[in-house]
N, C-alpha and C positions, 0 to 999 in steps of 0.2 A: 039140292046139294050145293049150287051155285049161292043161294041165300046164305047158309051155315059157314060157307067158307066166309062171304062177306063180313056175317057178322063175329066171326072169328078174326078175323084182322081188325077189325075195329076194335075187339075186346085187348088185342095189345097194344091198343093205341091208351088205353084207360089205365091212369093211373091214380093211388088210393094219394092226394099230398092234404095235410091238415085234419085226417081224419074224414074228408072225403071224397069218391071217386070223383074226379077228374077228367077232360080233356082239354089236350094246349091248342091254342088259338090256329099253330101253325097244321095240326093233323086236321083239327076239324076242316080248312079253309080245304085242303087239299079234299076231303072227302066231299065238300058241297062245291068243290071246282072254283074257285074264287082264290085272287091272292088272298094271303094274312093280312097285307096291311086293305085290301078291300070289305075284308071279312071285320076289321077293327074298326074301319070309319065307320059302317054303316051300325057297330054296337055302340059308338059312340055318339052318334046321332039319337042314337035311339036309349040314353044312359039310364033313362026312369026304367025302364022296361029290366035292368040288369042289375037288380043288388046283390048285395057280398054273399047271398047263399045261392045265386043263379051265374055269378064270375068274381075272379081276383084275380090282382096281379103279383104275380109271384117276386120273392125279395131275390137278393144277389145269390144267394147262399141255398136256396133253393133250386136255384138256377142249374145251376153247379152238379149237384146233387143228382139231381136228372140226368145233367149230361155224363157224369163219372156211371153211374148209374147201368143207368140204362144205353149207352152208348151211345149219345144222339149229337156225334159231332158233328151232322151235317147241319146242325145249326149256323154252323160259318162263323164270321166277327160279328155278329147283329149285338150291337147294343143294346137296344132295348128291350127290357124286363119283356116274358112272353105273359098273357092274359089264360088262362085256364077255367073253363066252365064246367058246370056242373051235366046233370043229367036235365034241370029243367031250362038251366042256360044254353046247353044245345040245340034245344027242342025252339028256343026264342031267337035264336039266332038264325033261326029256321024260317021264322016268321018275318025278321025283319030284314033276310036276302031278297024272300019274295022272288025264289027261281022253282021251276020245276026240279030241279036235280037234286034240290034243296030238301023238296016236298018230299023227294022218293027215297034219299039218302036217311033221314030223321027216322024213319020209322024202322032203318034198321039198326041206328045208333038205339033206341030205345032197347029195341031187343038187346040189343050188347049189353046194355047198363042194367037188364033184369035178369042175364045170363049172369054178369058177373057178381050179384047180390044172389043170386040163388048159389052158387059157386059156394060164399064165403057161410049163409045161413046152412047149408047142408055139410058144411066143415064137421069135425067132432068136437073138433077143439072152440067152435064158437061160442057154447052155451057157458062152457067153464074161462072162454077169457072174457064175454059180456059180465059172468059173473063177477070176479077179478077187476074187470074195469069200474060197475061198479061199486064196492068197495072201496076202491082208491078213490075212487070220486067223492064216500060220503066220508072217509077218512081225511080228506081236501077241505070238505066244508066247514067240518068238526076243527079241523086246525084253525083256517082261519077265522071259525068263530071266535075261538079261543085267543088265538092274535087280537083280536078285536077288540076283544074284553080287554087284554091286560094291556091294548094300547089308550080303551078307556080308564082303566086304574089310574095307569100310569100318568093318563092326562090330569087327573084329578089330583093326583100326589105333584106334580108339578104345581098346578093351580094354588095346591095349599100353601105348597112351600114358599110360591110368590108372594102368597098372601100374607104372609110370614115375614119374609124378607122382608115389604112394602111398609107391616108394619115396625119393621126396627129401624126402616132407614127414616119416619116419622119420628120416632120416640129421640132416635138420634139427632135427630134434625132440631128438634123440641131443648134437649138439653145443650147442644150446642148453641143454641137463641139465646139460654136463659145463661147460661155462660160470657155468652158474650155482651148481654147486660151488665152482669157483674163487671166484667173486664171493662166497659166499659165507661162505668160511674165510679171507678179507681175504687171501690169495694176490697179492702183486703180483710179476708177474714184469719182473724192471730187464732194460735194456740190458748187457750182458755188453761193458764197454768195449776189451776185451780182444780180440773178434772183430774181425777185417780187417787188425788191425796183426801186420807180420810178423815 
């Protein structure tokens, strides 16, 4: 019973931001006993170990959002943007505390993050918004395919047109030259009085 409630608190610590579940750097620190800023040196030390799909750091606006949110004003004035991990960023943050409390807390964070994917896949509504989602997604592609194309047209019809221009400001260029010949060598050429009478 004591397990379920554990891992029941931890599943409100999980939150879904960017499309996927989440924990902030400051809940996990408190669940593996460690400050946050202990809990950050020691991912920062260890930065290879932690790409964008195992931690990120959340923008201002996200920030925010959480805290209207979910009511998490005991954040205080902390300036700095909170780091939020994933389910396998947890599990590595785990490894790079290198505590026993560490050891024993991970393995019910996992359970939390399979409670709450089981949660969302036993929804009714999941199969019809996977569906939904993708749809918009290949509707997404199909757009910017199409963008794509007509910003190739378009490049092309520009190109031509330069090519266009480039050559009238040539031909212009050209008779201007040959103009300025003329004007040149005091060349006047008269009316031929002669032309039109028959």
């Amino acid at each position: 019973m004591q397990n379920n409630n554990q891992i029941q608190i931890i599943e409100s610590k999980i939150f879904t931001i960017r499309g996927q579940q989440v924990m902030l750097d400051r809940d996990l620190a408190e669940l593996y006993q460690v400050e946050t800023k202990v809990l950050n040196r020691a991912v920062k030390r260890n930065i290879l170990s932690f790409p964008e799909d195992f931690m990120f750091q959340l923008t201002k606006k996200e920030t925010e959002n959480l805290r209207c949110h979910f009511g998490t004003a005991s954040w205080g004035g902390s300036r700095t943007l909170p780091f939020v991990f994933t389910e396998h960023g947890c599990i590595q943050v785990c490894t790079v505390l290198k505590s026993l409390v560490a050891r024993k807390m991970s393995v019910f964070i996992v359970r939390a993050f399979v409670a709450m994917k089981n949660q969302i896949f036993s929804n009714p509504n999941y199969e019809l918004l996977k569906e939904q989602i993708l749809r918009i997604q290949a509707e997404t592609k199909l757009i910017n395919a199409e963008m794509l194309a007509l910003k190739k047209d378009h490049t092309i019809d520009l190109n031509v047109q330069n090519m266009e221009i480039n050559d009238l400001n040539e031909k212009v260029t050209e008779l201007l030259t040959e103009f300025n010949k003329f004007r040149d060598s005091s060349i006047i050429i008269k009316k031929d009085n002669g032309i039109g009478k028959g």
